[in-house]
N, C-alpha and C positions, 0 to 999 in steps of 0.2 A: 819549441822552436828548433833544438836542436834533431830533434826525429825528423822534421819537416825539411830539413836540410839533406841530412843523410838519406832522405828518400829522393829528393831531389836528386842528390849525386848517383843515387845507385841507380836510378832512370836516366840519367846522362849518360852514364858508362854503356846502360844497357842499349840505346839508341844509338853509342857508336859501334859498341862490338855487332848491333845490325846491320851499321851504313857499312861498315870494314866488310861484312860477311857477304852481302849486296855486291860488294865491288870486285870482291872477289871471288862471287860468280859472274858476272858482267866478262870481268878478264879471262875466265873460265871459257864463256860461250866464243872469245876473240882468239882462244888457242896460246894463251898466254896462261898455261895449267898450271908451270915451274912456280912463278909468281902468285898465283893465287893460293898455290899450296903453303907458301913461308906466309903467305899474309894470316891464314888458317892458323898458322901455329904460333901466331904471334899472338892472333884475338885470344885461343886457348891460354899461351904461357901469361897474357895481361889479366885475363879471369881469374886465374888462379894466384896471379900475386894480390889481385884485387880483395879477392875471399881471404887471403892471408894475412891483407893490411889489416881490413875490416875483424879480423878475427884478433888482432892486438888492441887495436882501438875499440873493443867489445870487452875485452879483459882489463883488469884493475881496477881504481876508485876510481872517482872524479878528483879532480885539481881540488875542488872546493872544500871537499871533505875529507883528504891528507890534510889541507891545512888547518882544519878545526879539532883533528887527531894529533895531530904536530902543538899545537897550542895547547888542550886538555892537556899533553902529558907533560909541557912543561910545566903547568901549573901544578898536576900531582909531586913533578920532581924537586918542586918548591918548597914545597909542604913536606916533603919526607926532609929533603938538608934541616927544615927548620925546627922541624920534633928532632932529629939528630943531636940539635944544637945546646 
């Protein structure tokens, strides 16, 4: 489900950085170049934060599985206080 999602998003993104790129050649052919060129570096500077988020939310565990590392070692640290004891 969660692949199914992130595909989803990443086909959203990529159907607006189209419509943006569309619009700004549209603006392009009306002589309105200045604008269409920040619009270009904006779709650019968004892709690249995009690859960047993706590239975080790509790295680490899952939620699920900190907390079942979190809980195993509490229970190891159980067990060592109580042989200590």
């Amino acid at each position: 489900m969660i692949s199914r999602l992130t595909q989803e998003r990443d086909e959203a993104r990529q159907a607006l950085a189209l419509t943006q790129d569309k619009l700004a050649d549209y603006k392009g052919r009306l002589g309105v170049n200045d604008s269409a060129q920040l619009q270009k570096e904006k779709t650019n500077k968004l892709q690249e934060e995009t690859k960047q988020s993706e590239e975080v939310e790509n790295s680490g565990i899952y939620p699920e599985l900190e907390q079942k590392i979190n809980k195993v070692n509490g229970n190891f640290l159980t067990i060592k206080n109580l042989k200590m004891l």
